[in-house]
TORDRENNU-772599 format. One record per residue (C-alpha): x, y, z. Coordinates in steps of 0.25 Angstrom, whole numbers, plus 5000, padded with zeros to 4 digits. Example, Ala and Ser with C-alpha at 12.3 -4.5 7.8 and 13.67 -1.06 7.14 Angstrom:
2
504949825031/505549965029/
***
This chain:
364
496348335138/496248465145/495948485160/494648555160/494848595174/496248645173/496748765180/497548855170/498748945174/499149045159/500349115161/500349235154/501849255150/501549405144/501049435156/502249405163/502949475152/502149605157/502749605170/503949575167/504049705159/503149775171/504549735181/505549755171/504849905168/504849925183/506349865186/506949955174/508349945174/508249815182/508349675175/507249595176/507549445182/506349375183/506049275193/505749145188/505949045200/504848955204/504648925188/504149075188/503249065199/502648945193/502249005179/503548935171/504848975172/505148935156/504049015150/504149155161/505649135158/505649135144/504549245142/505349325153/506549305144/505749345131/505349495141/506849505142/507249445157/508649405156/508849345171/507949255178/507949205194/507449065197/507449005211/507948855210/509248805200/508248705192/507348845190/508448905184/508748775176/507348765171/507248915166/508548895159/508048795151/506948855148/507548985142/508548915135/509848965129/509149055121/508649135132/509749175140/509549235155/510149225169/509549115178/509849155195/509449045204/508949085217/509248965224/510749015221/511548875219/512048745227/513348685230/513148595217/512248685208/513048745199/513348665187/511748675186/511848825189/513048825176/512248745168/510948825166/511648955166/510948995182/511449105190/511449055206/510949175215/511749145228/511149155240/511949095251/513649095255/513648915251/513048945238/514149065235/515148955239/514448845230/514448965217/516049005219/516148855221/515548825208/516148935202/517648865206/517248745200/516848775187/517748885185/516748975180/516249105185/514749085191/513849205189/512849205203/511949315208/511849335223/510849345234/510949435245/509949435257/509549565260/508549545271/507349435265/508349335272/507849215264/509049205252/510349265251/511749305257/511549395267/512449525269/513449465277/513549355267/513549445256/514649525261/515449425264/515649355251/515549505242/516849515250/517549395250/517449375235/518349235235/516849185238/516349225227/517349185216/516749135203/515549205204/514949315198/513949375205/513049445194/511949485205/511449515218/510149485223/509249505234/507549485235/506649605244/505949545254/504849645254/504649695239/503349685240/503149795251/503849915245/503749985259/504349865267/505849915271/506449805268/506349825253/507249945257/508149875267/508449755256/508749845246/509849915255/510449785259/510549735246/511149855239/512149835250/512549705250/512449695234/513449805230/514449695238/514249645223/514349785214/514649695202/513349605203/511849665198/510949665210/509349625211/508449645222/507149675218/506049555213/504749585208/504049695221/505649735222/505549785207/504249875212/505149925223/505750025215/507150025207/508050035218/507649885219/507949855205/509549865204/509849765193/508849645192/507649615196/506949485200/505449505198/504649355200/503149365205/502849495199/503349445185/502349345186/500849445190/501349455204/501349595210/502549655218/501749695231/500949555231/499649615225/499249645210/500049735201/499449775190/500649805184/500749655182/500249545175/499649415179/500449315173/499649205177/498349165175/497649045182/496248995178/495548885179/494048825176/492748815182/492448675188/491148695193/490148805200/489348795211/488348875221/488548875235/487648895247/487648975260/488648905270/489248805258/490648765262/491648775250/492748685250/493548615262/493248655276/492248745280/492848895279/492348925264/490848945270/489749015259/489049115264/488049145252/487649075240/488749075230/489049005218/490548975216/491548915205/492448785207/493648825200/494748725193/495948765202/496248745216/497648765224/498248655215/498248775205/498848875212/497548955219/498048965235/497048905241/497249025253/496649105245/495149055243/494449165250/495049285247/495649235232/494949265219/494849205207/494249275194/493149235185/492149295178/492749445178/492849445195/493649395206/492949285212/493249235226/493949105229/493349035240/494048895239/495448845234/495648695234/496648615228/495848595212/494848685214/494348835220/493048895222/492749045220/491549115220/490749165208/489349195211/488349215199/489449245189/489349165177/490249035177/490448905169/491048795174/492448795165/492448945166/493948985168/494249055182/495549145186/496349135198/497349185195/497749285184/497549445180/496149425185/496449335198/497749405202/498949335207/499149425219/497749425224/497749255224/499049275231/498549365242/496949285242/498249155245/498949215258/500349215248/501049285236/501049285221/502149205221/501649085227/500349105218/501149065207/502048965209/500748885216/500348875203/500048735197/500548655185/499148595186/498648725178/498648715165/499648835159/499748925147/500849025145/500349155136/501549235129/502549125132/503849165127/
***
């Protein structure tokens, strides 16, 4: 029997399609590698891959080796496309790495000793991509590093390096110079690699301009309705849509106190809507307050998030209890819940629950 009260999160995989034709029009002359780590954000790494293959992406990025295993599978032989782990490898993961075909993207000088190492012992070339740090100083060989091993090439026997990679630290602030100052070091230290493609923009680099485009691209959150400045683009489509039903509705006094503790205090008569989805769901609970959800052809103000149920506000608009509410969608943007929630689009959407009940529309 169906859960009456179930949340329910529909991915809209034509939508996703949209933007994946919005990035690839903007990245022109580019390839488009979409980022599919995290299960693509959370929305399902089989069926965004799939459909992404269907649009025509030929390369994918994943972060863990058991992503990249998964997706694998899911495209099967009869969709052929380049893996790259971010995670790059370990001492012992390469027979996984040559068993479903994935592409390491080294990052530090022990996993370039554990690649050629693998490389010797299986006596077989290794295609990898590299991972240069250009100042976001979380991932990557640094300059020094870089240098070091582009010169003294017995370290890098066996491999073929196939790209160079690095990630902008600032993409979302085109004025910020370190957009500038990352592109500079990195067109320095990859032509060490004249041979290799190079990639360094992700989805705000890709609105930088095409001096950040070089040869591929990594677009993620924008793939999925986030915009590249963390606000809403309406060049983009929302490919989620989270909604879930009325439970019940209620009218509250002067001085009523909603929810735990005392800081949600009423100052006027209201009437409000107890709304199937809480925190478990997905909806930060940060942003009661200054969150929206939308019912009823308006934004309506979330007061409470708890862990199975919220509250927003609805005053004399007509509602029934079942009616469906959108928190998050074309109507109820993703941006706008991230910014309501202190955090990014990203996190929005690999918060999402399993509890939800999901559709896919235009699955591939």
């Amino acid at each position: 029997m169906a859960d009456v009260a179930a949340a329910r999160l529909t991915i809209d995989l034509d939508a996703l399609a949209h933007n994946h034709a919005v990035l690839r029009a903007e990245a022109i002359g580019a390839e488009v590698a979409p980022v599919l780590k995290s299960d693509a954000y959370g929305l399902g790494a089989a069926a965004v891959g799939r459909r992404l293959w269907a649009e025509g992406a030929r390369s994918f990025f994943v972060a863990r080796l058991a992503e990249g295993e998964a997706l694998r599978a899911a495209l099967t032989p009869d969709r052929p496309a380049t893996i790259y782990v971010l995670d790059g490898m370990t001492e012992d993961s390469g027979p996984r790495l040559d068993a479903a075909s994935l592409t390491p993207v080294i990052c530090t000088l022990p996993q370039v000793a554990w690649a050629t190492a693998h490389a010797t012992a299986t006596g077989r070339r290794l295609g990898v991509a590299l991972n240069l740090d250009t100042g976001m100083s979380r991932q990557g060989l640094t300059r020094d590093e870089t240098r070091a091993i582009a010169q003294a090439t017995d370290r890098l026997q066996g491999l073929d390096i196939g790209l160079v990679m690095s990630h902008l630290g600032s993409a979302s602030e085109p004025d910020n110079t370190r957009n500038t100052n990352q592109l500079a070091s990195f067109l320095n230290v990859s032509g060490l690699f004249p041979d290799a493609r190079a990639s360094l923009a992700a989805s705000a680099g890709i609105f930088l301009g095409a001096a950040y485009h070089l040869d591929l691209v990594r677009p993620g959150i924008s793939l999925y309705g986030g915009g590249p400045r963390e606000q809403p683009d309406g060049r983009l489509k929302a490919v989620v849509t989270l909604t879930a039903p009325i439970l019940d509705l209620r009218h509250l006094r002067p001085g009523d106190v909603l929810g735990y503790g005392d800081s949600v205090r009423i100052p006027a008569s209201t009437r409000v809507a107890v709304v199937a989805a809480g925190y478990t769901d997905g909806v930060i609970r940060a942003a009661k307050g200054a969150g929206y959800a939308w019912f009823a052809g308006a934004r309506r103000r979330l007061l409470i998030v708890n862990m199975d149920v919220l509250v927003i506000e609805i005053g004399d608009t007509k509602a029934t209890i079942g009616d469906p509410v959108e928190l998050l969608g074309p109507n109820a943007l993703l941006d706008d819940l991230a910014t309501a929630g202190g955090t990014v689009a990203h996190e929005i959407l690999v918060r999402l629950s399993r509890r939800a009940e999901r559709v896919y529309l235009g699955e591939a």
